[in-house]
C-alpha positions in Angstrom: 93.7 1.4 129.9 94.9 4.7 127.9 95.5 2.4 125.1 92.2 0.9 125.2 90.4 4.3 125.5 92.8 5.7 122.2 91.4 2.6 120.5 87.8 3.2 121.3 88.0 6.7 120.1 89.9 6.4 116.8 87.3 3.1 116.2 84.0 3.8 116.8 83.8 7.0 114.8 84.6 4.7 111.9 82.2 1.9 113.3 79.3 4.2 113.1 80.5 6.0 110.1 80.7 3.0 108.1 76.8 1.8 109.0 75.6 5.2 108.2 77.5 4.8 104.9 74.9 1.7 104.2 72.0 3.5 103.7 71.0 5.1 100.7 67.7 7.3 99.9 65.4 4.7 98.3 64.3 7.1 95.5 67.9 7.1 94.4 67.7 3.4 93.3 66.8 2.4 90.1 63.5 1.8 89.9 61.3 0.3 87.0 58.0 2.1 86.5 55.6 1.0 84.7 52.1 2.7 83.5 49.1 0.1 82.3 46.0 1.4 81.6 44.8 -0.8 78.3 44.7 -4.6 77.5 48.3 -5.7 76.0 52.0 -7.3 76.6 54.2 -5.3 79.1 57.8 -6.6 79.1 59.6 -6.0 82.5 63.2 -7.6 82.7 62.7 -11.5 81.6 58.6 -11.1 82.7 56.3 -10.8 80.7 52.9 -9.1 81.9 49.5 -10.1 79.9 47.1 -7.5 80.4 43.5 -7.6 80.5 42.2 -4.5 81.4 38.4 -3.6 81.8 37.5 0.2 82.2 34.3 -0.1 83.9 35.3 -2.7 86.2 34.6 -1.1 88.9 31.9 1.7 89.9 31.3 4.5 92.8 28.2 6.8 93.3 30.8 9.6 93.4 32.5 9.4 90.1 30.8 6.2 88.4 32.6 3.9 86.5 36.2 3.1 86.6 38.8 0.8 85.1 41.4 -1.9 86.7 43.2 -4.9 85.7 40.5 -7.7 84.9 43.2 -10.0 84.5 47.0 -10.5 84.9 48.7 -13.0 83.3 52.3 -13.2 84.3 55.2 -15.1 82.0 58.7 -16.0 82.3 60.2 -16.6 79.4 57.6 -19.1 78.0 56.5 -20.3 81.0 53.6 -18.7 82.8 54.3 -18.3 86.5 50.6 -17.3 87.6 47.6 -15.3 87.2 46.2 -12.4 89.2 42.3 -11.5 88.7 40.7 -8.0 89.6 43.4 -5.5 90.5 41.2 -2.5 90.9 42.5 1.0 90.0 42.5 2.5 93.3 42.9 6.1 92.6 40.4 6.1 89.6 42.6 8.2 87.1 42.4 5.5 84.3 45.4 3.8 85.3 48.0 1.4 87.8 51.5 2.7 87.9 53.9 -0.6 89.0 56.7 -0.1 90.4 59.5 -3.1 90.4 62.1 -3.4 92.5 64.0 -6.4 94.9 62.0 -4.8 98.1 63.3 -7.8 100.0 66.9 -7.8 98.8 67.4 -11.4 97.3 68.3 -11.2 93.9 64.4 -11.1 92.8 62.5 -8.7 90.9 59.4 -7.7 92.8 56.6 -5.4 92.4 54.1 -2.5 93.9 50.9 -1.1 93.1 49.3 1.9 94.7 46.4 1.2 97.3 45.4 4.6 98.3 46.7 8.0 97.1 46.8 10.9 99.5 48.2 13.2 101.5 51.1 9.9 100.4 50.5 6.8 97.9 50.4 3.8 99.8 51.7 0.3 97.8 50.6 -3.1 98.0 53.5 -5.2 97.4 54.1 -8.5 95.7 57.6 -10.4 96.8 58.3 -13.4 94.3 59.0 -16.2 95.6 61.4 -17.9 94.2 60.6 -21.9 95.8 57.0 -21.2 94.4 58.2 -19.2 91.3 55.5 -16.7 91.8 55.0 -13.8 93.2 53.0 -13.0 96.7 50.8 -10.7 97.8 52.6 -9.7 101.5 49.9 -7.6 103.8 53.0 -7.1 105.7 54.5 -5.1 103.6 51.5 -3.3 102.4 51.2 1.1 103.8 54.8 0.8 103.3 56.1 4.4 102.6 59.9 3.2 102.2 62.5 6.2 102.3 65.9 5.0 103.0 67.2 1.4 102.9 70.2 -0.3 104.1 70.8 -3.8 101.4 74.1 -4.6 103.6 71.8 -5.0 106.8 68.5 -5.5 105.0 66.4 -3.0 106.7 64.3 -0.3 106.0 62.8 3.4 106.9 59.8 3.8 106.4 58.3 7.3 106.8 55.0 8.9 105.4 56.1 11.5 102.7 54.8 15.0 104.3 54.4 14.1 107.6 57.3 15.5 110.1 56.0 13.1 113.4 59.3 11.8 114.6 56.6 8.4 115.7 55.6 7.7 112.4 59.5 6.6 111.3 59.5 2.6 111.3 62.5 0.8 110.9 62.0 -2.6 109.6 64.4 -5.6 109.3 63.9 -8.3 105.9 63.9 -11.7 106.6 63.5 -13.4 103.1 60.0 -12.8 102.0 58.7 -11.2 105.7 59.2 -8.1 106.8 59.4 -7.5 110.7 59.1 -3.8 112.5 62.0 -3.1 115.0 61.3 -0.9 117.6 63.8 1.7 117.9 
């Protein structure tokens, strides 16, 4: 029984040591940004991004008219994987930052866009899918403020930027392209 008890203690400091090693603050990975705001190429990795951008597509009472993506054309090499019409600039400052990064850990290149931009910027993520070799729009995944992630485990924390409420820190576990809320 000692020896049991000796092992648990020289053990399970290193067990939990060890998965508190796994996580790393998300704004410490490398991260692809990307600014479009005018129709051309953008060249991401291997993709290729045809932009058609259209600054009055869109129009408010409060600030008239502004821009967005008319149409995105997205290419592989020579091969073009799909197209994506009306991405709206959601902010209204004249342009869409993406953001790429594997969100879902697989190997992929994925991508964000902002939604809404307050207190926090909110993204609206698209996971490729690689049986479909295209890329999805996952509601899932979209308010997602992620902070920390774990890629050994596949999960995230997620916590509003700003805002100290203990309840608003989600953990979430990745299975392939879904994301799934643990509670903790």
């Amino acid at each position: 029984m000692k020896n049991i008890l000796i092992m648990y203690i020289i053990i399970l400091p290193n067990l939990i040591f060890a998965q508190k090693n796994n996580w790393v603050e998300f704004l410490k990975e490398k991260i692809i940004i990307l600014e479009i705001n005018k129709t051309r190429e953008y060249k991401i990795e291997d993709l290729i991004f045809d932009v058609t951008w259209n600054k009055k597509l869109n129009y408010s009472k409060n600030i008239g008219y502004y821009g967005g993506i008319e149409k995105l054309t997205i290419h592989k090499g020579n091969k073009k994987l799909q197209i994506i019409k009306i991405i709206e600039d959601s902010v209204a400052l004249g342009n869409i930052y993406f953001s790429f990064y594997d969100y879902n850990f697989d190997g992929y290149t994925d991508f964000s866009i902002p939604i809404n931009c307050g207190n926090s910027c909110w993204e609206k993520y698209y996971i490729f899918n690689p049986k479909l070799n295209r890329f999805e729009h996952k509601k899932s995944w979209d308010y997602l403020r992620i902070q920390r992630i774990d890629k050994k485990n596949k999960l995230i924390i997620s916590h509003p930027s700003g805002n100290a409420i203990k309840d608003n820190i989600k953990l979430f576990k990745i299975k392939g392209m879904e994301i799934i809320e643990i509670n903790t």
